[in-house]
C-alpha positions as CSV (number, residue, x, y, z in Angstrom):
1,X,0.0,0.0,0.0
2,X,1.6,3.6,-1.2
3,X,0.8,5.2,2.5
4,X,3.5,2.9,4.0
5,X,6.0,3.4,1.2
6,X,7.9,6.0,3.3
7,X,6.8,5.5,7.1
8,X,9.7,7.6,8.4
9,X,8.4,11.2,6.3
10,X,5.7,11.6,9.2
11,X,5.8,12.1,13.5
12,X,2.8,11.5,14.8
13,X,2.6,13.5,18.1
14,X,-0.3,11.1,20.1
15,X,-2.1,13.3,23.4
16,X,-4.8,12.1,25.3
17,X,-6.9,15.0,23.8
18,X,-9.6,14.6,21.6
19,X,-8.8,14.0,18.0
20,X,-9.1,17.0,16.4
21,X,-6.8,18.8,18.4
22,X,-3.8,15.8,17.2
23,X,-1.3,17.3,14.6
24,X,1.1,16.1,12.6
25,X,3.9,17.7,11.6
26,X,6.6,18.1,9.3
27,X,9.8,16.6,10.5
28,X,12.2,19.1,8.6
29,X,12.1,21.9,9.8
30,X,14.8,24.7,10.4
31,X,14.9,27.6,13.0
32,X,13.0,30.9,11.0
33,X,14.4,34.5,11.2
34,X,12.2,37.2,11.9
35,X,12.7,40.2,10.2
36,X,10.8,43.5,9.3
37,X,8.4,42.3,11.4
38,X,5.9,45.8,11.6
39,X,2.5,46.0,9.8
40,X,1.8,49.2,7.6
41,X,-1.1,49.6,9.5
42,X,0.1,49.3,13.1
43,X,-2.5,50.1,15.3
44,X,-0.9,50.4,18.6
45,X,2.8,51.3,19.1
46,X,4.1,48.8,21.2
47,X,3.0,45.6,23.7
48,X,2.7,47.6,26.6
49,X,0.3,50.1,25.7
50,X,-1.9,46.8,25.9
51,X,-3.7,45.6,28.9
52,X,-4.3,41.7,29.2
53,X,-8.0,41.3,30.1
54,X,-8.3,37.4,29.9
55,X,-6.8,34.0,28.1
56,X,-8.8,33.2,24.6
57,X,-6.6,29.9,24.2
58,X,-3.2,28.5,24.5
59,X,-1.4,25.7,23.2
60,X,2.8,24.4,22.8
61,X,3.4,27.8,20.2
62,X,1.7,30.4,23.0
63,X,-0.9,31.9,24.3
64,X,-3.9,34.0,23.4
65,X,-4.9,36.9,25.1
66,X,-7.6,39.2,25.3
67,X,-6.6,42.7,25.1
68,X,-7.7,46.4,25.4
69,X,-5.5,49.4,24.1
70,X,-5.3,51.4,27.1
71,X,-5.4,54.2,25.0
72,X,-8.5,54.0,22.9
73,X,-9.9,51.3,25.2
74,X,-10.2,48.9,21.8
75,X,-10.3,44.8,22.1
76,X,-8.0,43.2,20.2
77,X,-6.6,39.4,20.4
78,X,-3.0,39.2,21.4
79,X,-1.0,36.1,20.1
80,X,2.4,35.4,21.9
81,X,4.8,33.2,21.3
82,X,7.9,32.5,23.9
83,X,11.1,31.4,22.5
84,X,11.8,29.6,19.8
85,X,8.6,30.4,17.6
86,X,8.4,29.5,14.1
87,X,6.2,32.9,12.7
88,X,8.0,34.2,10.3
89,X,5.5,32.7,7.7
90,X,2.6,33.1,9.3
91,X,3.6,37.1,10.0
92,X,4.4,37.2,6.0
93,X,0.8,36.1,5.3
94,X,-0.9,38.5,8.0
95,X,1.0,41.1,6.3
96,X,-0.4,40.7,3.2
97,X,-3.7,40.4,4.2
98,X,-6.7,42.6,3.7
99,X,-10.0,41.0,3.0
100,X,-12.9,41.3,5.2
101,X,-13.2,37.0,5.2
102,X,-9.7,37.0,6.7
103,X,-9.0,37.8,10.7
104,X,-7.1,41.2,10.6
105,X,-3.6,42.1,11.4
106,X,-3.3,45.3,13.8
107,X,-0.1,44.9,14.9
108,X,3.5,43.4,15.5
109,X,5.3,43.4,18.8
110,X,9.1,41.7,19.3
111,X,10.1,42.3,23.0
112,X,13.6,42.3,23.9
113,X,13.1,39.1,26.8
114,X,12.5,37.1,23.4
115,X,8.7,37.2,23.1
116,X,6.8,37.6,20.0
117,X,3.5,39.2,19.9
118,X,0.7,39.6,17.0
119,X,-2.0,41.8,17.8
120,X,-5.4,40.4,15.6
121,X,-8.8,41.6,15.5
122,X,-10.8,40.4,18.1
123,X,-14.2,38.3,17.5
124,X,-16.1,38.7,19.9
125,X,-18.3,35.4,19.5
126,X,-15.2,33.3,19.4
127,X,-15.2,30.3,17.5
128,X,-17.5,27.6,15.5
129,X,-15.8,24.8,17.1
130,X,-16.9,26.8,20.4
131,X,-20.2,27.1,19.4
132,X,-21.0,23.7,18.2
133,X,-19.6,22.3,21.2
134,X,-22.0,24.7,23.3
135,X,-25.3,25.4,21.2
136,X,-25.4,22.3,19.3
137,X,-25.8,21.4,15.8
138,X,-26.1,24.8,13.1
139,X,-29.2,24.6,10.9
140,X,-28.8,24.4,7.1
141,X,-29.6,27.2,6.0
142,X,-26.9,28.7,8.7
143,X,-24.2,25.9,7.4
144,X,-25.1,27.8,4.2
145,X,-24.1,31.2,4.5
146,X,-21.2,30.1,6.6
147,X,-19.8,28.1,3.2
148,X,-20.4,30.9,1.3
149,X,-18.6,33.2,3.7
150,X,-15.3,30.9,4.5
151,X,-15.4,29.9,0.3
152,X,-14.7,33.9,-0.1
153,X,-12.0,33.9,2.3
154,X,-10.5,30.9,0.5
155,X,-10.7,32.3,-2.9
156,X,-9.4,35.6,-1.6
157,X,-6.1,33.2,-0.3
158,X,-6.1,31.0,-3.0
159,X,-5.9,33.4,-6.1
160,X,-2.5,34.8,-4.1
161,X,-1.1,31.1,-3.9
162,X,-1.6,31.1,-0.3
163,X,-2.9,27.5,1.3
164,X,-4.7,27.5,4.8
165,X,-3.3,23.8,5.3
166,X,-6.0,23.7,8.6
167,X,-9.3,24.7,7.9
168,X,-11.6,23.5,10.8
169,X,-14.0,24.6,13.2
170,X,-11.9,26.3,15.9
171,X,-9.9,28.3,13.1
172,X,-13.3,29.8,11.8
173,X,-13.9,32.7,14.1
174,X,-17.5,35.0,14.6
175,X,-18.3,38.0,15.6
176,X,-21.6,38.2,17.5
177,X,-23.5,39.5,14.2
178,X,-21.9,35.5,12.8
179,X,-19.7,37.0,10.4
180,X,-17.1,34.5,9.8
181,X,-13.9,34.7,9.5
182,X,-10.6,32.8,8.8
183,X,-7.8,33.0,11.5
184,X,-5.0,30.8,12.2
185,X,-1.9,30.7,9.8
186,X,0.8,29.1,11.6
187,X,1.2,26.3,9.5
188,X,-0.2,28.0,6.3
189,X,2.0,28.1,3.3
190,X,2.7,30.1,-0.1
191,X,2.8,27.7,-2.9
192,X,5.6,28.3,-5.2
193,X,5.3,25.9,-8.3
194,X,7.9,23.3,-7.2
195,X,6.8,20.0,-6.3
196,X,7.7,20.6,-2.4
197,X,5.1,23.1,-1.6
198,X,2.7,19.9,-1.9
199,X,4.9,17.9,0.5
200,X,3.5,19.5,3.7
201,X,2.2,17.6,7.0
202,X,1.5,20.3,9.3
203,X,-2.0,20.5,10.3
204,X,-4.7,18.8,11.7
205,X,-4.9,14.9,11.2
206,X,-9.0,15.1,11.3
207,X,-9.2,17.6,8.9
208,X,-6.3,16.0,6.6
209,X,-7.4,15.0,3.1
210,X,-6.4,11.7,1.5
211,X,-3.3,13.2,-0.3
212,X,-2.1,15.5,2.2
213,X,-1.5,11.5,3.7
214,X,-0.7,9.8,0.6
215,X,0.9,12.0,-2.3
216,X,2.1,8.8,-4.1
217,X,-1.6,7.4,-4.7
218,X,-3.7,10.3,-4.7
219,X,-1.3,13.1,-7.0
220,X,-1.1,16.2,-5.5
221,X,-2.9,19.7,-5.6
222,X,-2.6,21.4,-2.2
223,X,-5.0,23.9,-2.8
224,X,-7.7,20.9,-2.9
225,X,-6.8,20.0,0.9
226,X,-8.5,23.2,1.8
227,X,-11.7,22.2,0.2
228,X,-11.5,18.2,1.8
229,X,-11.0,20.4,5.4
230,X,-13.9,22.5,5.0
231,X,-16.8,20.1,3.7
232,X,-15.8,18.2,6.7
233,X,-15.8,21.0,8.7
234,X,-19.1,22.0,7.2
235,X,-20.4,18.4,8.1
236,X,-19.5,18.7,11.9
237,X,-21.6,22.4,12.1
238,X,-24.6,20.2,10.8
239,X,-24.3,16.9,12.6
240,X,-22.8,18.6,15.6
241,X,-20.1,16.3,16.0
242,X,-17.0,14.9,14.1
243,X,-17.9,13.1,10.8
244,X,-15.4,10.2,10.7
245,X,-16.7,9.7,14.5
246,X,-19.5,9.0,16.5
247,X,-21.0,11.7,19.4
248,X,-18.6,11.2,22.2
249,X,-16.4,9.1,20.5
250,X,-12.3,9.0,20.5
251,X,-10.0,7.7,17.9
252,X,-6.2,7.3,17.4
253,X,-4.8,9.8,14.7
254,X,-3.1,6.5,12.7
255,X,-6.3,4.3,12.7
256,X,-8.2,7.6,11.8
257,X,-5.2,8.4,9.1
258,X,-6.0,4.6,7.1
259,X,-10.0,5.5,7.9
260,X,-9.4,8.7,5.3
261,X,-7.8,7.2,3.1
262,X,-8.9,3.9,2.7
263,X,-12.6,4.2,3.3
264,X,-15.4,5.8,1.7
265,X,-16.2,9.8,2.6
266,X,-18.7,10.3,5.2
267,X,-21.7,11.2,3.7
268,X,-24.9,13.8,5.2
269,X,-27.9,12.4,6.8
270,X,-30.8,11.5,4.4
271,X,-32.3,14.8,6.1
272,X,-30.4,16.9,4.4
273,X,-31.3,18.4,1.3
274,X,-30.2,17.1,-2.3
275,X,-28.4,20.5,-2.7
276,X,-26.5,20.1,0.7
277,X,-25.4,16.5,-0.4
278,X,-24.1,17.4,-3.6
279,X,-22.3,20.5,-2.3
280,X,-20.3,17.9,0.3
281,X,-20.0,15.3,-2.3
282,X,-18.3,17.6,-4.6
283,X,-15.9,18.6,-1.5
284,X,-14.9,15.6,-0.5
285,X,-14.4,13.7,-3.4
286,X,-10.6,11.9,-3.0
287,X,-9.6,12.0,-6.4
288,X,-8.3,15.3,-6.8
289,X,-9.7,15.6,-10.7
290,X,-13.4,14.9,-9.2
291,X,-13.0,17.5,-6.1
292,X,-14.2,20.8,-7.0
293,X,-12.3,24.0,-6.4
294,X,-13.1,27.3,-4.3
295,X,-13.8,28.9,-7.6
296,X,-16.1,26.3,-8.6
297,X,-17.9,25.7,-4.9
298,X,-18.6,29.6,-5.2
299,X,-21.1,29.0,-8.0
300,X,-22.8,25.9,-6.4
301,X,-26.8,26.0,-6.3
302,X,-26.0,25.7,-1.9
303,X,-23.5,28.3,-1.6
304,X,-25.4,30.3,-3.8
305,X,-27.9,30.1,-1.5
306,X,-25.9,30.5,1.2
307,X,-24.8,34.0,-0.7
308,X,-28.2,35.3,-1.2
309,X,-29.3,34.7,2.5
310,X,-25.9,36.4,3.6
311,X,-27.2,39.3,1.4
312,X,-30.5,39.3,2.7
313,X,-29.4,39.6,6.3
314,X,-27.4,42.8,5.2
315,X,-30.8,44.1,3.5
316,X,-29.5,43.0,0.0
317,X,-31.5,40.9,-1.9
318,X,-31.1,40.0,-5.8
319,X,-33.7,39.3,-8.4
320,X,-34.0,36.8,-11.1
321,X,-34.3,39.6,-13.5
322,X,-30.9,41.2,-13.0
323,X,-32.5,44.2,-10.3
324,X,-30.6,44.6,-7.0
325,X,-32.6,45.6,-3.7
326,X,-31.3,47.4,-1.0
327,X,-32.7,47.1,2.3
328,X,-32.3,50.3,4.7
329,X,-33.1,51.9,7.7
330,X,-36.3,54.5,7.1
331,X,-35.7,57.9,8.6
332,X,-39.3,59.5,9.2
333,X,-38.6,63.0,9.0
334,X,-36.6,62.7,5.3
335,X,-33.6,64.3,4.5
336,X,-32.2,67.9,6.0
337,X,-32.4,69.1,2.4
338,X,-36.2,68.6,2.5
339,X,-36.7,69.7,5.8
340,X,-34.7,73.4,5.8
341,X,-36.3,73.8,2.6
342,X,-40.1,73.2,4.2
343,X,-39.3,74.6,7.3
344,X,-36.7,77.3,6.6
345,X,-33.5,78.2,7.9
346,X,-32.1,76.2,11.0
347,X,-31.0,77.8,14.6
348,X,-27.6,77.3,15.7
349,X,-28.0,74.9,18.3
350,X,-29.6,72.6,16.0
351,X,-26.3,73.0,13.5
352,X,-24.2,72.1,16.6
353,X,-26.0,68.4,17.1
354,X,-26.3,68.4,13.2
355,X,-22.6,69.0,13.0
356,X,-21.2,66.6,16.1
357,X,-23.8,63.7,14.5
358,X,-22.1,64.1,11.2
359,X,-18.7,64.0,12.3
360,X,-19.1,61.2,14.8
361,X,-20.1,59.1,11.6
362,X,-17.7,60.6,9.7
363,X,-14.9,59.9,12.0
364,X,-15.9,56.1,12.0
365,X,-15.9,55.8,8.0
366,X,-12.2,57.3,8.1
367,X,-10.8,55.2,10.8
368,X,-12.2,52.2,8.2
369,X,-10.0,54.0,5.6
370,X,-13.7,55.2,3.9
371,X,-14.4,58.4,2.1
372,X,-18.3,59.7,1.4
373,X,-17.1,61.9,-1.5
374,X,-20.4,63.2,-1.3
375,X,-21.4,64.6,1.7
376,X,-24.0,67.4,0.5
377,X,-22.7,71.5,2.1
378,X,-25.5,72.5,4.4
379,X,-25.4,74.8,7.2
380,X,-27.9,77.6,8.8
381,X,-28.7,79.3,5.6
382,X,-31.4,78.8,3.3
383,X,-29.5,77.5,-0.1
384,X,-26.4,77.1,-1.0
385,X,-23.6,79.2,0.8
386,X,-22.5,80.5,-2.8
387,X,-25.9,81.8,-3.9
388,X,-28.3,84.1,-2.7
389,X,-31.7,82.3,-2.0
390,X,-33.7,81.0,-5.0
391,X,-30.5,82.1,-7.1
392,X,-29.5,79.3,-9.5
393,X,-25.9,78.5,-11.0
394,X,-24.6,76.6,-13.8
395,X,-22.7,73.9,-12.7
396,X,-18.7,75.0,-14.4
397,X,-19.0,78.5,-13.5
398,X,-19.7,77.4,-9.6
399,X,-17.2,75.0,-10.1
400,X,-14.8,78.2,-10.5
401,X,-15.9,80.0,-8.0
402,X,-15.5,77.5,-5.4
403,X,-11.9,76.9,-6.8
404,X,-10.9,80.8,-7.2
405,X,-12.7,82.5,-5.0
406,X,-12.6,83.3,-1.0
407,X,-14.8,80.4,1.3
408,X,-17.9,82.2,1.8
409,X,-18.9,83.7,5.1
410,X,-21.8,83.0,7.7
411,X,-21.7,87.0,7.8
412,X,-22.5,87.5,4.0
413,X,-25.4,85.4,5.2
414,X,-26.5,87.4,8.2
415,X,-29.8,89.1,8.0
C-alpha cells in the first residue's frame, strides 16, 4: 500500500486530547528569522500600551490573550509566542492580508526578553468549534451562508497562492452579528510551483485530506486539501459532531489516518437536502480531478444560496431579472435638504447636534479607511452658501468659484 511506502516522512505526536486537536507535523524543519516584522497599518505602538483582560486559548506555540489598548480602550486578540517560535511565515501572510473574510492584522510586537506578539482583530463570538460544542448542531440554512462566507475567504487566499493547510472549526472565528472569519496561519504556506510546496504535513490529522496522507496514490494539488478540510468541517456544524466519529467518540490519529484514506467519505444524513449533499460530495471527493475547487464551490446552487441569504441579512436581496434591492433603515422625518427647505433656515443649536452627529459618523468611516465623496454642504442658511436664496448656478461657473474665489462667510449670510 503507497501510504507505507515512506513510514519515516511523518511524526505523529499522540495526546490524550480529543482527535481533532492531534497534529502532525513536518519533520524538517529549520529555526525561521524574523525580520521587518511591523505592519503598515500598526494600530498600537508597542505591547505595553496593551492591557491583558483574559486568556482566549493557549497551546505548545503560546498563548492568546484578550486585550484592550489602554489608549483608545479597543479589544483586540494578542497572540504570543515565547522562544523559539516559528512565525516568520505566518507574519508574511498577515502582512499581506486585507480581506474582510480574513482575521485582521493590527499589529506586531518583538520584546527584547525574546517574546513575539501579534495583535489580531478580536471576534467577539469566538469560534464555531466553540459554538458547536456549546449550542449544538447549526441549521442548514446557517451551514449555508457560513460556506459561502469561509469559500470567499479561500478564494481571496487562494488566487494569491496562499494555502490555509488547517481549515476546521476552531480556526473559523464569529463576531456576535456571525460574520465568519478565517484565523490561524501558523502552518499555512505560499505555494511556489515546485513540487515541495505539496509535500507539507502540518496541520490537523482530522481535517487532513487523503493526499495531504498519501501523495504517491492520490497526486497532488494542495489547494484541494482546503476544500476536503472545509466540507468536513461544514459536516460537523450540521451533525454537531465529528464526521469520521460518533457523538462522544475517540479515535487514534493513525487508525483515523487509514479511515481517510482507505474508506469511503462520510456522507450527510438522508435529512439533508439534495443540494447540501451534492455540495459535500463535490468537496470531499478523493480524487483530486473529481473535487471541485473554491472557484467552482462559489457558483454551487447551496453556496449560492448561502450568498443570497448572507445578502438578505445585510438588506441586499437579488432578483432573477438582473435588479438589486437594498434594504435600509427609514428615517421619518426625510432628509435635512427637505426639511430646511419646508421649514426654513435652521437655529444654531440645531447645527451644533447636526454637526457633532455628522462628524461622529464621519470619523468612523475614516478610521475604516472610507471616504463619502459626497457629503451634501448645508449649514444655517437657506441655499447654497454661494448663492443668494432661489439664485440658481450653472454647474462649471460654480465650479470656478468655489476653486478661485474666498470660502464664503456665515456674515454675507447674516440678516
Amino acid at each position: 500500500m503507497a501510504l507505507l511506502k515512506k513510514p519515516l516522512i511523518l511524526q505523529i505526536e499522540l495526546s490524550d486530547e480529543t482527535i481533532e486537536n492531534q497534529k502532525i507535523f513536518n519533520t524538517s524543519f529549520t529555526k525561521p528569522s524574523i525580520t521587518n516584522i511591523r505592519v503598515d497599518s500598526q494600530e498600537v505602538a508597542c505591547q505595553s500600551d496593551l492591557e491583558k483582560l483574559q486568556v482566549l486559548g493557549s497551546g505548545s506555540e503560546g498563548i492568546v490573550y484578550k486585550v484592550r489598548d489602554k489608549q483608545t480602550s479597543m479589544l483586540y486578540a494578542l497572540k504570543v509566542f515565547r522562544g523559539c517560535h516559528p512565525a516568520d511565515k505566518e507574519i508574511e501572510i498577515l502582512r499581506s492580508m486585507n480581506s474582510p473574510s480574513i482575521v485582521g492584522c493590527r499589529g506586531i510586537f518583538e520584546e527584547s526578553i525574546g517574546e513575539l506578539g501579534i495583535l489580531l482583530e478580536y471576534m467577539d463570538g469566538g469560534s464555531l468549534d466553540n459554538l458547536v460544542k456549546t449550542k449544538g448542531s447549526f441549521p442548514e440554512k446557517t451551514v449555508a451562508i457560513i460556506a459561502f462566507q469561509v469559500l470567499t475567504g479561500l478564494d481571496y487566499l487562494h488566487a494569491r497562492k496562499i494555502v490555509h493547510c488547517d481549515i476546521k472549526p476552531a480556526n473559523l472565528l464569529v463576531d456576535k452579528q456571525m460574520n465568519v472569519k478565517i484565523a490561524d496561519f501558523g502552518v499555512s504556506c505560499k505555494v511556489t510551483g515546485s513540487e515541495d510546496s505539496c509535500k507539507t504535513y502540518a496541520g490537523t490529522c482530522a481535517y487532513m485530506s487523503p493526499e495531504r496522507f498519501d501523495p504517491h496514490t492520490y497526486g497532488c494539488n494542495p489547494f484541494a486539501g482546503d476544500v476536503w478540510s472545509l466540507g468536513l468541517t461544514l459536516m460537523e456544524l450540521y451533525i454537531g459532531h465529528y464526521p469520521y466519529l460518533k457523538p462522544g467518540e475517540k479515535a487514534e490519529s493513525t487508525a483515523l489516518m487509514f479511515e481517510i484514506c482507505m474508506e469511503e467519505p462520510p456522507r450527510l444524513p438522508d435529512l439533508a437536502s439534495e443540494s447540501f449533499q451534492g455540495f459535500i460530495q463535490c468537496c470531499l471527493q478523493k480524487e483530486l480531478d473529481k473535487r471541485w475547487s473554491v472557484s467552482q464551490l462559489l457558483g454551487h446552487p447551496f453556496v449560492l444560496s448561502g450568498r443570497s441569504l448572507a445578502l438578505a441579512a445585510q438588506g441586499i436581496f437579488e432578483e432573477t431579472i438582473g435588479e438589486v434591492g437594498i434594504l435600509f433603515e427609514y428615517m421619518d422625518a426625510g432628509s435635512l435638504d427637505n426639511l430646511f427647505k419646508t421649514n426654513g433656515s435652521l437655529t444654531e443649536d440645531i447645527i451644533g447636534s447636526i454637526a457633532f452627529q455628522a462628524l461622529t459618523g464621519l470619523d468612523h468611516l475614516h478610521a475604516r479607511k472610507i471616504v463619502h465623496c459626497d457629503i451634501k454642504p448645508r449649514s444655517c442658511i437657506f441655499d447654497i452658501p454661494y448663492l443668494k436664496p432661489g439664485q440658481k448656478a450653472e454647474s462649471t461657473a460654480l465650479m470656478s468659484e468655489i476653486s478661485m474665489e474666498e470660502p464664503p462667510s456665515l456674515l454675507d449670510h447674516a440678516s
